[in-house]
ROKOL-497558 format. One record per atom (N, C-alpha, C, O): x, y, z; atom name. Coordinates in steps of 0.2 Angstrom, whole numbers, plus 5000, padded with zeros to 4 digits. Layout:
  east  north    up   a
     X      Y     Z  CA
...
END
This chain:
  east  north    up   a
  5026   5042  4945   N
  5028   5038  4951  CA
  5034   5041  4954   C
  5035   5040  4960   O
  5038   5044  4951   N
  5046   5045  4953  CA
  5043   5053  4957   C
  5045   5055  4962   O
  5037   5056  4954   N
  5037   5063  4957  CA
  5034   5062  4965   C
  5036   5065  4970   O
  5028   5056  4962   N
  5026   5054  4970  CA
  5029   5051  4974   C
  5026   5051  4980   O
  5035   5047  4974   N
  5039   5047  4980  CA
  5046   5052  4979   C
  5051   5052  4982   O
  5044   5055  4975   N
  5052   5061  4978  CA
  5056   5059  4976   C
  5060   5058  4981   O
  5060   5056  4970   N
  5065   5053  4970  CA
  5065   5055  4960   C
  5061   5053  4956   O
  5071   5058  4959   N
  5076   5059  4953  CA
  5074   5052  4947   C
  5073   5047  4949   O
  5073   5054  4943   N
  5073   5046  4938  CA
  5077   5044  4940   C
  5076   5038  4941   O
  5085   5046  4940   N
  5090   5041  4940  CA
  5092   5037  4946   C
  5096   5032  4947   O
  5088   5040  4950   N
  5085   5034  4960  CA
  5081   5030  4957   C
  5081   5024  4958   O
  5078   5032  4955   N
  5072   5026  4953  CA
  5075   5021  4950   C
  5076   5016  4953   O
  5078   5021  4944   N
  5083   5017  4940  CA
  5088   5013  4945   C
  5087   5007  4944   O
  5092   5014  4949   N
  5096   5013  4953  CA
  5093   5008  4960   C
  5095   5003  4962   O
  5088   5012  4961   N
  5085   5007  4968  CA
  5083   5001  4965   C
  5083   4997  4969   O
  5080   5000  4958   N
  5075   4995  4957  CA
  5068   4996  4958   C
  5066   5001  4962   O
  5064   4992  4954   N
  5057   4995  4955  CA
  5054   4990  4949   C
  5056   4989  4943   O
  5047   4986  4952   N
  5042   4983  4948  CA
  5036   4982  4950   C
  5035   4983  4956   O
  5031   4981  4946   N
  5025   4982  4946  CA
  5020   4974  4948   C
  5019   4969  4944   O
  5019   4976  4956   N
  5014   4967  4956  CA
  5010   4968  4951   C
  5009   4974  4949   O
  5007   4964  4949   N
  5001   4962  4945  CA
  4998   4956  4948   C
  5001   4950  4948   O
  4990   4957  4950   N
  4986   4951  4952  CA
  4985   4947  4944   C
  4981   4951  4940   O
  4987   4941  4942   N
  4982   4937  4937  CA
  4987   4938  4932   C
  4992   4941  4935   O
  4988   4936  4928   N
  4990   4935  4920  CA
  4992   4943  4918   C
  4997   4945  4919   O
  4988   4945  4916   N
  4987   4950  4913  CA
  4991   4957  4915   C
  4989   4960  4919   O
  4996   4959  4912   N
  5000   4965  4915  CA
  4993   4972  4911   C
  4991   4972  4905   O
  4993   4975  4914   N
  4989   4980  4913  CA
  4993   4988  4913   C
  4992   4993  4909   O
  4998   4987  4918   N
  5002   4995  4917  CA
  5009   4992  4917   C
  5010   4987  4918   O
  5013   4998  4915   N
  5021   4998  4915  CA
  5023   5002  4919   C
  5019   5004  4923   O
  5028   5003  4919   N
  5031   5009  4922  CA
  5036   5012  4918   C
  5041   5009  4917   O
  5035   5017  4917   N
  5040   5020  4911  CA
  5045   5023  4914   C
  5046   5026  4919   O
  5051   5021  4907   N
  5058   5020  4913  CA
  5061   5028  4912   C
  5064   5030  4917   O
  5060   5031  4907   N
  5063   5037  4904  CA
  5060   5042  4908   C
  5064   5045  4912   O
  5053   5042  4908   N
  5048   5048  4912  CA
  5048   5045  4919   C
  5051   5049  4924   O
  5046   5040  4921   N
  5044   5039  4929  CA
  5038   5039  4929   C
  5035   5041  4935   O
  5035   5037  4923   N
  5028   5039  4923  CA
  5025   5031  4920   C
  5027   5028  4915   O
  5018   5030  4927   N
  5016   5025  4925  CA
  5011   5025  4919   C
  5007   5029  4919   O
  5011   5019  4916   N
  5008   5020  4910  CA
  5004   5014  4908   C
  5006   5009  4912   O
  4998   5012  4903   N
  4997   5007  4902  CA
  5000   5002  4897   C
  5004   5004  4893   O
  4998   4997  4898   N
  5005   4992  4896  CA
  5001   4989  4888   C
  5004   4986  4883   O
  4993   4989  4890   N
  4990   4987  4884  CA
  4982   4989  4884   C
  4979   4990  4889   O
  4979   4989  4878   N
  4973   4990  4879  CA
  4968   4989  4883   C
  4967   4983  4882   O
  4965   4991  4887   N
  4960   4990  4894  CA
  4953   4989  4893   C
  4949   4993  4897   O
  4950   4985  4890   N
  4943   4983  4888  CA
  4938   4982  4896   C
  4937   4977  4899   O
  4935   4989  4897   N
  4931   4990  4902  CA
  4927   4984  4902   C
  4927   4979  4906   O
  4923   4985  4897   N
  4917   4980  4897  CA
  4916   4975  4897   C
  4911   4972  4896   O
  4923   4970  4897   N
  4925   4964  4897  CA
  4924   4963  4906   C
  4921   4960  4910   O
  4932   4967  4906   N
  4933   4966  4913  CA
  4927   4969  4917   C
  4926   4964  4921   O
  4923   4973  4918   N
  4918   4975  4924  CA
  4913   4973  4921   C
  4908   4976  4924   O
  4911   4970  4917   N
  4904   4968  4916  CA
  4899   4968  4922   C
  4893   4969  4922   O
  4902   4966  4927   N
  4896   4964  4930  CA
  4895   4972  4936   C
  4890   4974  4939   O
  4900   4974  4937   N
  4899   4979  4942  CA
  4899   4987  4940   C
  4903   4988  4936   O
  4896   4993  4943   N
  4895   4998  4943  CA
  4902   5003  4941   C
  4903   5007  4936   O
  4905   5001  4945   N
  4914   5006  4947  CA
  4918   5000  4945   C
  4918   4995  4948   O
  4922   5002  4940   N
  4928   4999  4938  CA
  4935   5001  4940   C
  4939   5004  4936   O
  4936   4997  4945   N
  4943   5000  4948  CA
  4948   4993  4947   C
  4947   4988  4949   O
  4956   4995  4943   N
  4960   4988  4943  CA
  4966   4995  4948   C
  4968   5001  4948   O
  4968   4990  4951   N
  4972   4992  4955  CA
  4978   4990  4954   C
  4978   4984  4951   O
  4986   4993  4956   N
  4992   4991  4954  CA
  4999   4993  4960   C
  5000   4999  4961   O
  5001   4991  4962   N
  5005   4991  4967  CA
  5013   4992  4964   C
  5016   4988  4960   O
  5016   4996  4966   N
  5023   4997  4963  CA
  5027   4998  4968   C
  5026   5002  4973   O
  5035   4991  4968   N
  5035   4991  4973  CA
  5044   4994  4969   C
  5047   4994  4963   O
  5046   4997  4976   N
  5051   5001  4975  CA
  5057   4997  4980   C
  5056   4994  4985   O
  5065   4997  4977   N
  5067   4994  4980  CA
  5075   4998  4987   C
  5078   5002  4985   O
  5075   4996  4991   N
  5079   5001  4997  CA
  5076   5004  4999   C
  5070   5003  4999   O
  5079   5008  5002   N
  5077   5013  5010  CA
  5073   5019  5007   C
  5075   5023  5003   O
  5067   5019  5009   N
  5063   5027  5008  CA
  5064   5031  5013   C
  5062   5037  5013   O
END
């Protein structure tokens, strides 16, 4: 995350930065050392997409101050 917007770890740290999550369920992290998003806990496809072909969970990471 920190490479995809350009920015130093120690910017990242500095600006603030969190992960929306729709529902209960936190699915990724954000790693604070790397800058690299990660998951946060096991991801049981077949649970969660049972009914559908493409299983896509989506995550929004919001960064805080001026880009």
């Amino acid at each position: 995350v920190a490479k995809d917007l350009a920015l130093q770890l120690l910017e990242l740290g500095e600006r603030g930065f969190r992960l929306a999550n729709r529902g209960r369920t936190r699915y990724f992290a954000l790693h604070g050392k790397t800058g690299h998003l990660v998951t946060a806990e096991r991801i049981d496809r077949e649970q969660l997409c049972r009914l559908v072909e493409k299983c896509v969970l989506r995550c929004e990471v919001i960064v805080e101050g001026e880009m």
